[in-house]
C-alpha positions as CSV (number, residue, x, y, z in Angstrom):
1,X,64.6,146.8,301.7
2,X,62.5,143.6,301.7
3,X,61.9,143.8,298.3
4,X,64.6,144.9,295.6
5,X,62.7,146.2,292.0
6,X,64.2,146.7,288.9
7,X,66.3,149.8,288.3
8,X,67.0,152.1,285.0
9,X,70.4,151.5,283.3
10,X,73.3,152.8,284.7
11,X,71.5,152.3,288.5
12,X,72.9,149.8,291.0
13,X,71.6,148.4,294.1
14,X,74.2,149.4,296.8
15,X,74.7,149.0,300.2
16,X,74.9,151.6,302.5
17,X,77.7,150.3,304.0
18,X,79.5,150.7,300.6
19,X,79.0,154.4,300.1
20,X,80.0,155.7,304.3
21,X,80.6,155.0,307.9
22,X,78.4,155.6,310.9
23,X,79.6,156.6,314.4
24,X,77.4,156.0,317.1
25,X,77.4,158.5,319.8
26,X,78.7,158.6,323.2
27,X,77.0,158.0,326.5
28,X,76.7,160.9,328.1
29,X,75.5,161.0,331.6
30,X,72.6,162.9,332.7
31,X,73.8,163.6,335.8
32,X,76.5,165.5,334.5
33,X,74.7,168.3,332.6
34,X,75.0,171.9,333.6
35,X,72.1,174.8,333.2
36,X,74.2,176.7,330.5
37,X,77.2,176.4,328.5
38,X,78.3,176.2,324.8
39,X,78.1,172.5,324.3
40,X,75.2,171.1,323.6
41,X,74.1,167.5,323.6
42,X,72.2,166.1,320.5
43,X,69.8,163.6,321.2
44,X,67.2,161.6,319.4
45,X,64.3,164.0,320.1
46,X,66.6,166.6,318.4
47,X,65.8,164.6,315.1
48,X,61.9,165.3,313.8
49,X,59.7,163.2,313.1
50,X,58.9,165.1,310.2
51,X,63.1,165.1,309.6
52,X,64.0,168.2,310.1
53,X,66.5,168.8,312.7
54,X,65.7,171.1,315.6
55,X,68.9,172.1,317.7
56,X,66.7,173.6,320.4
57,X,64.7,170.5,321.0
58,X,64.2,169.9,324.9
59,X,68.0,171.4,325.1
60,X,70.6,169.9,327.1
61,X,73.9,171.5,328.3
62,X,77.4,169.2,328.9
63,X,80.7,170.7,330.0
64,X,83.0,172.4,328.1
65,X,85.4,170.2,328.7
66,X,84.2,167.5,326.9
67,X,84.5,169.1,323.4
68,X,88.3,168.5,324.4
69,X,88.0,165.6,325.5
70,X,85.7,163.6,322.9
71,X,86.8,165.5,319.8
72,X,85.0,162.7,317.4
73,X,81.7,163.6,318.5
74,X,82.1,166.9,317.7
75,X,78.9,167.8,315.3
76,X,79.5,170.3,312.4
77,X,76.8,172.6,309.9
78,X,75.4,169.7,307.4
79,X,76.4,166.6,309.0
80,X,73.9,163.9,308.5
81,X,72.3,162.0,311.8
82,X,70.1,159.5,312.0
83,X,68.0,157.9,314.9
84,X,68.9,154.8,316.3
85,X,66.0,153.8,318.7
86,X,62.4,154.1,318.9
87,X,59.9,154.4,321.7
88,X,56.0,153.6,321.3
89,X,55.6,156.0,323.9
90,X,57.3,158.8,321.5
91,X,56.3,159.7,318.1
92,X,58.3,157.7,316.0
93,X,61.4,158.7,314.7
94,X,63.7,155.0,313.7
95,X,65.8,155.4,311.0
96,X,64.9,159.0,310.3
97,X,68.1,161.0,308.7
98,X,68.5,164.8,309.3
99,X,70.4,167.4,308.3
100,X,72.7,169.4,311.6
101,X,71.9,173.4,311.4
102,X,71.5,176.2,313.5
103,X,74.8,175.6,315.5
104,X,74.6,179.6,316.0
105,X,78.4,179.3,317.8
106,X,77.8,176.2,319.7
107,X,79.3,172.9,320.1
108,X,77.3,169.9,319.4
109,X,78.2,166.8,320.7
110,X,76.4,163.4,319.2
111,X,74.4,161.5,322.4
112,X,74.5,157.2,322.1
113,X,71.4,156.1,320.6
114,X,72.1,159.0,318.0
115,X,74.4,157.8,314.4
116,X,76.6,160.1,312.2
117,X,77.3,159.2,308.9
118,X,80.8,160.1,307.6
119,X,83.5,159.0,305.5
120,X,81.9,159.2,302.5
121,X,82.6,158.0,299.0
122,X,81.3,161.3,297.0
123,X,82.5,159.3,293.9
124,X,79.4,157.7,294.4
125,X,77.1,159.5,296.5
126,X,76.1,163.0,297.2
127,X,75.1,163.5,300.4
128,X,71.9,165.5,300.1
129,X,70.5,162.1,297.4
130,X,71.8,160.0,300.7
131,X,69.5,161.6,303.1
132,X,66.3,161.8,300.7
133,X,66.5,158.0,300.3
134,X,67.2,157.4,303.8
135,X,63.1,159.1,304.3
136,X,61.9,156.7,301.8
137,X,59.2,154.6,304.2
138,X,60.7,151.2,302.4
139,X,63.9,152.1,304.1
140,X,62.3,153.2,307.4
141,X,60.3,149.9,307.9
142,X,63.3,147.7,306.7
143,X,65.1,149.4,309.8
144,X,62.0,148.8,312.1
145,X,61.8,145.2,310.5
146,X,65.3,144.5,312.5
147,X,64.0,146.5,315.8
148,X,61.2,143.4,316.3
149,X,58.3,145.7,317.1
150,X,58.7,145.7,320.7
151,X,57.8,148.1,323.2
152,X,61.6,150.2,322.4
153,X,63.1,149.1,318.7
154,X,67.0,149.5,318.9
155,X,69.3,148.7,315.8
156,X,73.3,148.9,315.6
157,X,75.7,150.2,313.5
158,X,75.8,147.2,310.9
159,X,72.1,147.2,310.4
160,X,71.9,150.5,309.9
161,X,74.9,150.1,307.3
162,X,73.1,146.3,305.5
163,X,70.3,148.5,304.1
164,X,70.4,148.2,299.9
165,X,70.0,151.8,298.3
166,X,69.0,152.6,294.8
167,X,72.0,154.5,293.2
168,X,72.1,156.5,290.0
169,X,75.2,158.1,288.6
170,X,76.7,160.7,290.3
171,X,75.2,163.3,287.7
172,X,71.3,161.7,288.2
173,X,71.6,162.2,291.8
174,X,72.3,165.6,291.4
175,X,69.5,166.2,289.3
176,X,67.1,164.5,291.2
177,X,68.6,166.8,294.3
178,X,67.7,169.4,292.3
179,X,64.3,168.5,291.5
180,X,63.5,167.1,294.8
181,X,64.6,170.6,296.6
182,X,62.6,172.3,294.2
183,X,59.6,170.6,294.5
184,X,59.4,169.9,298.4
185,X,60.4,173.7,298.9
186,X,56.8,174.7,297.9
187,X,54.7,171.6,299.5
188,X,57.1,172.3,302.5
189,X,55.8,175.8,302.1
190,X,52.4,174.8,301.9
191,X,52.5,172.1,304.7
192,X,53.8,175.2,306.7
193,X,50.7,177.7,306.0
194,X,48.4,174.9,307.3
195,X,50.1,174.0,310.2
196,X,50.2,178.1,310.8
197,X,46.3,177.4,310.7
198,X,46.0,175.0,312.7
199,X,47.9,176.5,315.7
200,X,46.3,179.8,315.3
201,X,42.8,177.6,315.9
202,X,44.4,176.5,319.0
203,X,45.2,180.0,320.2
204,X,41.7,181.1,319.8
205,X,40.8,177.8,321.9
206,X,43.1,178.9,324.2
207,X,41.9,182.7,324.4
208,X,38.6,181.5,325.0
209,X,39.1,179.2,328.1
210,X,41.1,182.1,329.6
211,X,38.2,183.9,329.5
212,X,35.6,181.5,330.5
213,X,38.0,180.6,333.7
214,X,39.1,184.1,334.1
215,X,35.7,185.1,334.7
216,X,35.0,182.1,337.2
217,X,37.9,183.0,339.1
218,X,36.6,186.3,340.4
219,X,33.0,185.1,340.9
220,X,33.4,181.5,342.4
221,X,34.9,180.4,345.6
222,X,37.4,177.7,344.4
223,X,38.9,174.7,346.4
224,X,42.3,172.4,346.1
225,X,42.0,169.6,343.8
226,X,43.0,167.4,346.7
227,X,39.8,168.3,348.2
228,X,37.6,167.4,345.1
229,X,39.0,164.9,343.2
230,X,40.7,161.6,343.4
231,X,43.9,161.1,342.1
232,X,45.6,157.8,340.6
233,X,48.8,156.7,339.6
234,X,50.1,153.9,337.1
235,X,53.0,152.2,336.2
236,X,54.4,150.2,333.2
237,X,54.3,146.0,333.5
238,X,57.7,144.7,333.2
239,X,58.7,144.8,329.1
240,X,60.6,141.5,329.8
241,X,57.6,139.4,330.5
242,X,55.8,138.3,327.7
243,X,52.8,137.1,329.8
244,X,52.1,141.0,330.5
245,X,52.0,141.9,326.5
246,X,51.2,139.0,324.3
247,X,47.5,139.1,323.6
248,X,46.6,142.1,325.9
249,X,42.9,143.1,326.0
250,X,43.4,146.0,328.2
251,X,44.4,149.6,327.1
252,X,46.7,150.8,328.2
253,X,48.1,154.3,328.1
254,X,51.0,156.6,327.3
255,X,51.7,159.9,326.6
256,X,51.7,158.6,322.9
257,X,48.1,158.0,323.0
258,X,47.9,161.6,324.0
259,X,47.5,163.4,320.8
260,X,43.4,163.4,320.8
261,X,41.3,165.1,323.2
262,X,39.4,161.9,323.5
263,X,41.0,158.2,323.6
264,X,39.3,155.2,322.5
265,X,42.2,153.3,321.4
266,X,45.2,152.8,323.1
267,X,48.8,152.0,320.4
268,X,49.5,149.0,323.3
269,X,47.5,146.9,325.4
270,X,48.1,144.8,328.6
271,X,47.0,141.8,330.4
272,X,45.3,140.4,333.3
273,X,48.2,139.2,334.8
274,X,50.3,142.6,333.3
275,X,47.9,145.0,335.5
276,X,47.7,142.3,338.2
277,X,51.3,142.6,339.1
278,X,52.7,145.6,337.9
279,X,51.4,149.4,339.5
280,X,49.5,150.2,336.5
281,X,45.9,150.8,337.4
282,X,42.6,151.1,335.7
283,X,41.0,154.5,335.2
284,X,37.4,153.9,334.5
285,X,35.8,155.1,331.8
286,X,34.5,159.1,331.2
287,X,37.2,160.0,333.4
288,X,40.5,162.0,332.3
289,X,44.1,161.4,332.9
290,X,46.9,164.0,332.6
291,X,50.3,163.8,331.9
292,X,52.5,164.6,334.9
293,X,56.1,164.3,333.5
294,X,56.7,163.3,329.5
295,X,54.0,165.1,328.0
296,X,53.5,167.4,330.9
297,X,50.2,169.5,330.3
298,X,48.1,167.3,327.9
299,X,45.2,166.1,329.0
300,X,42.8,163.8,327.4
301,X,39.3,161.9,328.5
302,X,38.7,158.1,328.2
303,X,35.8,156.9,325.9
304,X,36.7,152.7,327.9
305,X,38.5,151.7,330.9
306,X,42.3,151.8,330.4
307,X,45.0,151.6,331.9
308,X,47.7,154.2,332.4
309,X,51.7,154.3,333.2
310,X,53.6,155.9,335.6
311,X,54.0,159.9,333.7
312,X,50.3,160.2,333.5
313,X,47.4,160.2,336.7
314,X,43.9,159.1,336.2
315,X,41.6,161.7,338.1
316,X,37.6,161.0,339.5
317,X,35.8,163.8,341.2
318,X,35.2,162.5,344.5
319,X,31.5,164.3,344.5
320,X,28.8,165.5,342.8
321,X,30.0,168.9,342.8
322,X,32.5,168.4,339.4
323,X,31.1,167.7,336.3
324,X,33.9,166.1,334.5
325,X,34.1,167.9,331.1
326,X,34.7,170.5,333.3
327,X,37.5,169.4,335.2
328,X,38.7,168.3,331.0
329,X,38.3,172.0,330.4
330,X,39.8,173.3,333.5
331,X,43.2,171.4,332.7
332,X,43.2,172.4,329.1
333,X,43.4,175.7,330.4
334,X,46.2,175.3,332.6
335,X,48.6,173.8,330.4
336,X,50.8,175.9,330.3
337,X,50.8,176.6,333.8
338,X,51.5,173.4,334.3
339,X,54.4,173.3,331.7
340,X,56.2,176.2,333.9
341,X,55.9,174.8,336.7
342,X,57.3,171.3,335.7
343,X,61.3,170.7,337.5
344,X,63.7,168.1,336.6
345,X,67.2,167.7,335.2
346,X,65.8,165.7,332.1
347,X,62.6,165.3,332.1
348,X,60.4,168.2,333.5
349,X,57.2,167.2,335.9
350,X,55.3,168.2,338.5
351,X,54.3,166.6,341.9
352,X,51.4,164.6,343.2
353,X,51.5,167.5,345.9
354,X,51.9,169.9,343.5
355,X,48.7,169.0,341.7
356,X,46.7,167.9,345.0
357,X,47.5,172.3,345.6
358,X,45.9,173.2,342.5
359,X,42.9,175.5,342.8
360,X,40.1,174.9,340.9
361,X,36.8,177.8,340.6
362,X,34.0,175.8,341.6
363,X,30.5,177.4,340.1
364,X,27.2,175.7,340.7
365,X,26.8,172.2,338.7
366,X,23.8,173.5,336.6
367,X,26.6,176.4,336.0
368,X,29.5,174.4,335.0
369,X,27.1,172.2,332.8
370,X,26.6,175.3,330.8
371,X,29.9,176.6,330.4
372,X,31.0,172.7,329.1
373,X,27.8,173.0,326.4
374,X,29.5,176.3,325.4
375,X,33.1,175.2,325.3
376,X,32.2,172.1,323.4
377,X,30.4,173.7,320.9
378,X,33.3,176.2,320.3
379,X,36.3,173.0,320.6
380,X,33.7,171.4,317.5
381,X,33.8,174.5,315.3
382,X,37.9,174.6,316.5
383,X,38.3,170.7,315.8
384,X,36.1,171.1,312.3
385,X,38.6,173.6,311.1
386,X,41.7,171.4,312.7
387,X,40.6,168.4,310.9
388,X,40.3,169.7,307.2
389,X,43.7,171.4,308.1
390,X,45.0,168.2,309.0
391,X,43.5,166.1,306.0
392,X,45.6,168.6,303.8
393,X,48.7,168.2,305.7
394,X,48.3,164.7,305.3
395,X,47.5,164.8,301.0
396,X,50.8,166.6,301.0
397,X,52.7,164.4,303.0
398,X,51.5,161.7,300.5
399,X,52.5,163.7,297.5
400,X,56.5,164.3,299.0
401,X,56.4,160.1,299.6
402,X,54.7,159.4,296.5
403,X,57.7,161.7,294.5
404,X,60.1,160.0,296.3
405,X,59.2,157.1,295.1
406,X,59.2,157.7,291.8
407,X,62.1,159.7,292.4
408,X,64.4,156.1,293.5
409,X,62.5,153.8,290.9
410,X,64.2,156.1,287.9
411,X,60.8,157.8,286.8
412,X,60.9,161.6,288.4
């Protein structure tokens, strides 16, 4: 950590290199994954951000074969992972330790970019007080601290092992185990019941554009979205040229940004010369953009000109017959259509073709102004409810890092 404090008697600042090992995982091949088997490849979107571990994550399938072949990566029930690399354009996940679970029979094999830690001294650990320090954020930006900050952070084996941990005797860490299990059991449990709330908000969103666009459907005549509104790609400026990042006044976005039903900010900006020579485009303003292959389904409208990269598509109705919230609206409702319809060995997208073929109801304008007044007013009320669900969330959050704090400075 950058900066070391004083620890209670009988505590030692230790290296985590000291205490275990880490393997780093082996590079499977995507070409080489089947539609079903019993192996199972963990990757780094397998690992939470929230650091849980979720074995069903986006699930990939290997061979059989290679849980004879690569013995070593062989994941068992409670071994402890941690990501290796970060994306901007994923939630962010660096450093973060979890827990393996829910094998229910399978094989898990560890994916590169993916670290086990093994080989363990329990004369001076226990585990369990290894992988609550590891989620301590002065941990988590020491390890980003090494990455640079760049567009994807990677760190090796050695970095991952020169972190300094706090360590009590073997008989404190068990109690603070204890305590800490205790204690984030019930704000787990409450984090849970809001989160519950939150996507029960959403389902009532989502019940109520079925119905708005159910009853469209059978009235209006509806045309392909080829016909009605123009489509545009993007693309991503090469990472290795500084001259397309440093000092970039352009937004420019990724499925990252997609979290909001509106975007005014982007987490990365471009240049001049970056959208000049790269096949990023602008997508003015009061416009939308979808994502088309990470991300697939979200949909999100722009409050400035921005630019976009190549897994999302900027869309402008070519007339005055679409009002834009309700082309916004229309794609929120087919999400999940969308999601089904998505192919790909990896990563699951759809087709310009595919969405040029999409058939959207087309009521009068004065009509569709008045279904978007409606639907707004409803996603406010939904949003309202969201948002003091969220701030909540977000208090508890606090209240787990602030007791691990106190937890590693001796004072829980």
């Amino acid at each position: 950590m950058n900066e070391l404090y004083e620890l209670p008697e009988g505590w030692e600042w230790t290296k985590l290199g000291a205490v275990c090992n880490l393997l780093n995982g082996y590079a499977f091949k995507a070409k080489e994954y089947v539609e079903k088997s019993d192996t199972v490849i963990i990757r780094m979107g397998n690992i939470r951000p929230n650091g849980e571990f979720d074995a069903e994550h986006k699930i990939k399938y290997l061979p059989n074969k290679y849980a004879i072949e690569l013995p070593n990566y062989i994941l068992s029930e409670g071994d402890l992972i941690i990501a290796m690399t970060d994306l901007a354009s994923e939630m962010r996940i660096l450093g973060n330790p979890t827990l393996v679970s829910n094998l229910n029979g399978r094989t898990f094999m560890l994916n590169q970019r993916v670290g086990k830690l093994y080989d363990f001294n329990l004369e001076k650990v226990v585990v369990k007080y290894l992988r609550y320090i590891l989620t301590a954020h002065q941990i988590k930006d020491y390890y980003k601290s090494l990455g640079g900050g760049g567009l994807q952070i990677n760190i090796g084996k050695q970095q991952i092992l020169s972190v300094d941990l706090p360590l009590p005797p073997i008989s404190e860490q068990q109690r603070l185990v204890s305590k800490l299990d205790l204690l984030f059991e019930k704000i787990d449990k409450s984090i849970a019941l809001h989160q519950k709330n939150m996507d029960e908000a959403d389902l009532f969103m989502g019940s109520v554009l079925n119905d708005v666009f159910g009853e469209l459907e059978e009235k209006y005549d509806k045309d392909q979205l080829g016909n009605t509104v123009k489509i545009i790609g993007g693309g991503t400026p090469s990472k290795n040229k500084k001259v397309y990042w440093d000092n970039g006044n352009i937004n420019w976005a990724t499925v990252g940004d997609m979290n909001v039903e509106t975007i005014k900010k982007t987490e990365l900006s471009i240049t001049e010369k970056g959208l000049e020579e790269s096949s990023s485009n602008i997508i003015p303003k009061e416009a939308i953009i979808i994502a088309t292959r990470v991300g697939l389904g979200k949909v999100c409208y722009l409050e400035h000109d921005t630019a976009i990269n190549q897994d999302l598509k900027g869309l402008l109705p070519l007339n005055d017959k679409v009002n834009i919230r309700f082309l916004f609206n229309y794609f929120k409702n087919i999400k999940e259509y969308l999601i089904n319809n998505g192919t790909g060995a990896t990563v699951k997208g759809v087709k310009l073709d595919f969405i040029k073929t999409l058939e959207l109801p087309l009521p009068p304008l004065q009509i569709q102004q008045k279904i978007v007044k409606y639907l707004d007013e409803v996603s406010q009320k939904i949003e309202k409810i969201k948002s003091v669900q969220k701030d909540k969330m977000g208090a508890l959050k606090a209240l787990k890092a602030s007791i691990l704090d106190q937890a590693f400075r001796g004072e829980l």
